[in-house]
C-alpha positions in Angstrom: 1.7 -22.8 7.9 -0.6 -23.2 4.8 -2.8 -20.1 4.0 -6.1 -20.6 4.5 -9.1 -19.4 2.6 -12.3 -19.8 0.9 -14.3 -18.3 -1.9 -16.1 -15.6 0.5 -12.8 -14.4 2.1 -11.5 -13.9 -1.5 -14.3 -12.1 -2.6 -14.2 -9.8 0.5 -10.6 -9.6 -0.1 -11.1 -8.2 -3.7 -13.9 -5.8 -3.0 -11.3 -4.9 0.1 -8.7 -3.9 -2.6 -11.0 -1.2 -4.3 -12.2 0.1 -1.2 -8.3 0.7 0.2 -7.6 4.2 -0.7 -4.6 3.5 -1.3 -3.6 1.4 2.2 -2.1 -2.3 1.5 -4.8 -5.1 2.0 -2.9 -7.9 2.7 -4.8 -11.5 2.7 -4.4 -14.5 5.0 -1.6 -12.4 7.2 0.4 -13.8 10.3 0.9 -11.8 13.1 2.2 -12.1 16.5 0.2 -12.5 20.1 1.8 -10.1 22.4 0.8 -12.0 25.1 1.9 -15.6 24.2 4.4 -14.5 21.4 2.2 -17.3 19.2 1.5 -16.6 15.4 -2.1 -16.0 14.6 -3.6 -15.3 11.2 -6.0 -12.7 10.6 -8.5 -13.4 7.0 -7.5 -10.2 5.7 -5.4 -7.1 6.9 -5.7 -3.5 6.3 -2.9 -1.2 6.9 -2.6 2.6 6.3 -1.0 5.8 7.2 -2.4 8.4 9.0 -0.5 11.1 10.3 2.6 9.7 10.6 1.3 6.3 12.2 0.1 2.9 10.4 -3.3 2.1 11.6 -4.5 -1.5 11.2 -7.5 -2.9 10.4 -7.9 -7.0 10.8 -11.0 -8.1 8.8 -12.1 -11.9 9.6 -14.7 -13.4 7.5 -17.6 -16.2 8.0 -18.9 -18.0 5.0 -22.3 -19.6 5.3 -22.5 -23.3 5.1 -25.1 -22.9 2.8 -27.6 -20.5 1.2 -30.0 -21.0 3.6 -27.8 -20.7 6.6 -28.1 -19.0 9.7 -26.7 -15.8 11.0 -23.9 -16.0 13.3 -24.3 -16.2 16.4 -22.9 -14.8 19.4 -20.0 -17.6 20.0 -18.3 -16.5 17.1 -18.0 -13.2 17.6 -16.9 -13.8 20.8 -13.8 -15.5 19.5 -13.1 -13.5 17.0 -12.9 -10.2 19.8 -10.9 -12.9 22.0 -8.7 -13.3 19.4 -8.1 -9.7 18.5 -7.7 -9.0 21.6 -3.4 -9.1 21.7 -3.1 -9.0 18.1 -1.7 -5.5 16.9 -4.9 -4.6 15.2 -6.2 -1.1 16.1 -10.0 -2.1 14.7 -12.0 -5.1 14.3 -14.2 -5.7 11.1 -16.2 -9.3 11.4 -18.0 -9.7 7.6 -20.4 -12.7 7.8 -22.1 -14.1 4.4 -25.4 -15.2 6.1 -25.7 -12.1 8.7 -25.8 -11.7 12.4 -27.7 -12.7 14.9 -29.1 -9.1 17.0 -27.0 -10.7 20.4 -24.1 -10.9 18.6 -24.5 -7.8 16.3 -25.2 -6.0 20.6 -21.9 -7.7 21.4 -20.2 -6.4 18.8 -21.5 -3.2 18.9 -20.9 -2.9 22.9 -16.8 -4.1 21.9 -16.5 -1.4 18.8 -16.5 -3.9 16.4 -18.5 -3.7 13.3 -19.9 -5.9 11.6 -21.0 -6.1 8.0 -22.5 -8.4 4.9 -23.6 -7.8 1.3 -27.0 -7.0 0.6 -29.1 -6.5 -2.1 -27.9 -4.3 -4.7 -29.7 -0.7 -4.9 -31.1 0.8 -8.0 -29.0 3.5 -8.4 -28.8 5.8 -12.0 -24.8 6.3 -11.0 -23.5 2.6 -11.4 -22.6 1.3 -15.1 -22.4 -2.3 -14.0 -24.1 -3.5 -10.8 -27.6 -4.2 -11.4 -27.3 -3.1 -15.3 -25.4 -5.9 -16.9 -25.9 -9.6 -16.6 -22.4 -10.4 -18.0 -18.9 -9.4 -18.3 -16.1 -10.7 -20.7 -12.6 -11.2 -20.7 -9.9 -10.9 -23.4 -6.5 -12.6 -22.4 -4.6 -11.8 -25.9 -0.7 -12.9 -25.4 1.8 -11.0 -26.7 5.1 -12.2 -27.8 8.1 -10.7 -29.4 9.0 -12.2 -33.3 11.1 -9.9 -34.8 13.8 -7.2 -34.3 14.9 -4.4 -36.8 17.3 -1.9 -36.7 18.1 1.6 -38.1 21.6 2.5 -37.1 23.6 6.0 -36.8 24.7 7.7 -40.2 27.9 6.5 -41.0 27.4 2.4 -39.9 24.0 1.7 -42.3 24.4 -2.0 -42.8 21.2 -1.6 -45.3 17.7 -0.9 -45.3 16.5 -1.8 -41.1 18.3 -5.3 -41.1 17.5 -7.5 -38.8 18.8 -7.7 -35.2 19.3 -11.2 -33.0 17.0 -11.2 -29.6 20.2 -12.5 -27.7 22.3 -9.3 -28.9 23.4 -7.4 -25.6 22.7 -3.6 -25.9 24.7 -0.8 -24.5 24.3 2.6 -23.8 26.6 6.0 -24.5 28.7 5.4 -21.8 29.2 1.8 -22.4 26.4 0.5 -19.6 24.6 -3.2 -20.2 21.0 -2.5 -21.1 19.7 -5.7 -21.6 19.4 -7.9 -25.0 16.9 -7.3 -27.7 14.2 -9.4 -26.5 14.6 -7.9 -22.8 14.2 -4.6 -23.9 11.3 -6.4 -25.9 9.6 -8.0 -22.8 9.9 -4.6 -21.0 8.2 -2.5 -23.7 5.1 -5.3 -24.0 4.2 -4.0 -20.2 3.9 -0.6 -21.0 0.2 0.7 -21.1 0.2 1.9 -24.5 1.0 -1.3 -26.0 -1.8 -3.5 -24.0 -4.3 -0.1 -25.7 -3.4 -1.1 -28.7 -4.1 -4.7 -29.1 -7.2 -4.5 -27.2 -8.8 -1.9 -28.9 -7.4 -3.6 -32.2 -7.6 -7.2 -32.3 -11.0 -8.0 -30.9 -11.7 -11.4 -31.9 -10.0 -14.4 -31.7 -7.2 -15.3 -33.9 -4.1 -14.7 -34.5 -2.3 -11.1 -35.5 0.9 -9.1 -35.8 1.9 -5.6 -35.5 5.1 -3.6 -35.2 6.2 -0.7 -33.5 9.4 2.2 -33.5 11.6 2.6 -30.8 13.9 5.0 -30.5 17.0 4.3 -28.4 19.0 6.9 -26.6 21.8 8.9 -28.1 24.8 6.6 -28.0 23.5 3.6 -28.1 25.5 0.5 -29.6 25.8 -3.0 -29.9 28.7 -4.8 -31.5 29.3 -7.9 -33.3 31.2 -10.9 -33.5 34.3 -9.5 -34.3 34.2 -6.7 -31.6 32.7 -3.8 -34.3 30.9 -1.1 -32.3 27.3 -0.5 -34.0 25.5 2.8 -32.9 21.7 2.7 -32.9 18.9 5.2 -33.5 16.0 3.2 -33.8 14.5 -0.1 -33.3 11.3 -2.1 -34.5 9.6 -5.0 -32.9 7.2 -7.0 -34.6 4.9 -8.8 -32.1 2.8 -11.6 -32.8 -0.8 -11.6 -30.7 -2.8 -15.0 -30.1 -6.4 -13.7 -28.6 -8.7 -16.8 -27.6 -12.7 -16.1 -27.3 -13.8 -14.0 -24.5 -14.5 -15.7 -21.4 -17.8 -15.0 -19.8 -18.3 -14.2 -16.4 -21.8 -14.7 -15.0 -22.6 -11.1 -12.2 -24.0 -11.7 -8.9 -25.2 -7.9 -7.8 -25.1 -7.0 -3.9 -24.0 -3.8 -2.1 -21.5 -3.4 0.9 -21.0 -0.6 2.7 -21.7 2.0 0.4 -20.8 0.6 -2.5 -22.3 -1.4 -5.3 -20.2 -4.9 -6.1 -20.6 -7.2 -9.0 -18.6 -10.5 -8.7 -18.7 -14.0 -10.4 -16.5 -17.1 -10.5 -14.6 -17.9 -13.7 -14.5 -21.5 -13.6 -11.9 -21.8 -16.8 -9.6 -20.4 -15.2 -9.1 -22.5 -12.5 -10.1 -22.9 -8.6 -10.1 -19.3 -6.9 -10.6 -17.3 -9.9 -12.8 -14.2 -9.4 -13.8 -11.4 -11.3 -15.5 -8.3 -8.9 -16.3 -5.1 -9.7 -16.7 -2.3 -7.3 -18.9 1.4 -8.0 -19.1 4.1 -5.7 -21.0 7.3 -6.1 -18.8 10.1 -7.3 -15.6 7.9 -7.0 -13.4 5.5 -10.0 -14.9 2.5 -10.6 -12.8 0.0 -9.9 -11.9 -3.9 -11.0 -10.0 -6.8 -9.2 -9.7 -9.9 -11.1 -7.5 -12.5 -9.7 -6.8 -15.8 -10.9 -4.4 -19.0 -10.7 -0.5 -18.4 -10.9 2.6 -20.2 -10.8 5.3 -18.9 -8.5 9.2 -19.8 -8.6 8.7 -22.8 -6.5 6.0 -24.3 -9.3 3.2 -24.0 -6.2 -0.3 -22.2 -7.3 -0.8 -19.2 -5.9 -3.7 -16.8 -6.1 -3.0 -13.3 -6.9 -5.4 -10.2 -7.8 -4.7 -8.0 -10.4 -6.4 -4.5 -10.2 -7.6 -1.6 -12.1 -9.2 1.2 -12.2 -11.7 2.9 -14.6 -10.2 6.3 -14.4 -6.6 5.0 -15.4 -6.7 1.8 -16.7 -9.7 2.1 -19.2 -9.7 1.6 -23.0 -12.4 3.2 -25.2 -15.6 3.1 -23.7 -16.0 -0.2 -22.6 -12.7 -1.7 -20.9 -10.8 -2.1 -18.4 -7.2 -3.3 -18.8 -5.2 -5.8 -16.2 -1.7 -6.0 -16.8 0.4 -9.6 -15.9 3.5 -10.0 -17.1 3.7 -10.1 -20.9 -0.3 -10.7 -21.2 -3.2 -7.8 -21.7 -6.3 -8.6 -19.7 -9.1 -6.5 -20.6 -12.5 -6.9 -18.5 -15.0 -5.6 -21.1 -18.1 -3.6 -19.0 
């Protein structure tokens, strides 16, 4: 069965993944009617641990037809508990974008279901986005291995750090595959310190280059055509970094729950891209941006990538995505 979804369940869905604590927030998630054994899919799906158990939270959302639309009514709701009702879902969350009617918000409230919306953002002096900043904008340099030198054990110097093929397999002291050159490559580019580094150093768009050292563990070796065992103490990468402009993303400012949310589309990046930010008093400010992918089947797919400010945050003013061999840094 296709997933189904729309722009308000994917914004729920991001503001969802800040709010987790740490649980798995699962969108668009099938799960089985104990009564009639059918598949039903639930909008979005919370699950956590709590001493010892997994307690599940099923979250189904209502967008409004239009900005002037009506609060739900009483109907809906009804299904919605109906549908709950042999799910395996220990609580039932109903988030409507135009509001509830008071019947159905007594309904709910009579089944111990709650029932939420965004308001209005509050002037707060704690948040550093929501209702501050008009804009947020995103760097998407790409990163991508040019160049391999190599400094190797005394006795095997082949000259001052020669070059090294990407394809060259690499082995460890006891004679373990590690991976060629540029896979060793590929994996460095996703470590933290290197998507620091190009943010904080190539802030406009253009092209650049930069290198860095690696040392290798003791025993390393590779070994050429004719067999020749090579040991290693060092390698050098030279990356080459294409940054396009920053892409602007226009903030809406509501609050939900009691936290503060800033969200906007990001229309160049295709159908279902959204950029939301999350603040809560005394807590990490978080971001979720997710955007268009291609999976191993060539389909689009929509995945969020997530951050947050206490962890992922570069300087005084980013935030820093990682996807695959890409820095994404939400500038706030």
């Amino acid at each position: 069965m296709p997933r189904r979804t729309n722009q308000w369940q994917e914004l729920i869905h991001a503001i969802q993944l800040q709010l987790a604590d740490g649980a798995q927030v699962t969108e668009s998630k099938e799960l089985t009617n104990r009564v009639t054994g059918r598949k039903r899919e639930v909008d979005i799906l919370v699950e956590a641990e709590v001493g010892g158990h997994t307690m599940t939270i099923g979250i189904e959302c209502k967008a409004g037809e239009s900005k002037s639309s009506r609060p739900v009514d009483v109907e809906w709701v009804e299904r919605m508990i109906q549908k709950h009702a042999h799910l395996p879902i220990h609580k039932t969350v109903l988030v409507a974008e135009s509001g509830f009617t008071p019947q159905a918000i007594e309904l709910a409230t009579w089944s111990r279901v709650d029932v939420l919306t965004l308001g209005d953002a509050m002037a707060t002096d704690w948040t550093t986005v929501v209702g501050k900043l008009t804009h947020l904008y995103i760097a998407m340099p790409q990163s991508t291995p040019i160049r391999c030198e190599i400094t190797y054990a005394k006795g095997y110097l082949l000259g001052d750090m020669p070059d090294l093929s990407f394809d060259t397999v690499l082995y460890d002291g006891q004679g373990r595959v590690q991976g060629t050159t540029l896979q060793l490559a590929n994996g460095l580019l996703q470590q933290p310190f290197i998507g620091e580094h190009v943010i904080k150093n190539f802030n406009e768009a253009g092209d650049y280059t930069f290198w860095f050292d690696c040392d290798v563990p003791q025993g390393s070796y590779h070994t050429d055509n004719a067999g020749a065992v090579h040991e290693l103490v060092k390698l050098r990468f030279h990356i080459a970094v294409h940054v396009e402009p920053r892409i602007p993303v226009a903030l809406q400012h509501r609050s939900f729950k009691d936290a503060q949310v800033s969200f906007g589309p990001i229309d160049s990046l295709g159908k279902g891209a959204l950029l939301a930010v999350v603040e809560r008093e005394g807590k990490a400010r978080g971001t979720t941006l997710r955007m268009p992918s291609i999976n191993q089947e060539g389909k689009i797919t929509t995945i969020a990538f997530t951050a947050r400010s206490d962890d992922g945050r570069v300087g005084p003013s980013s935030t820093v995505v990682r996807m695959n061999a890409a820095e994404i840094s939400v500038e706030v």
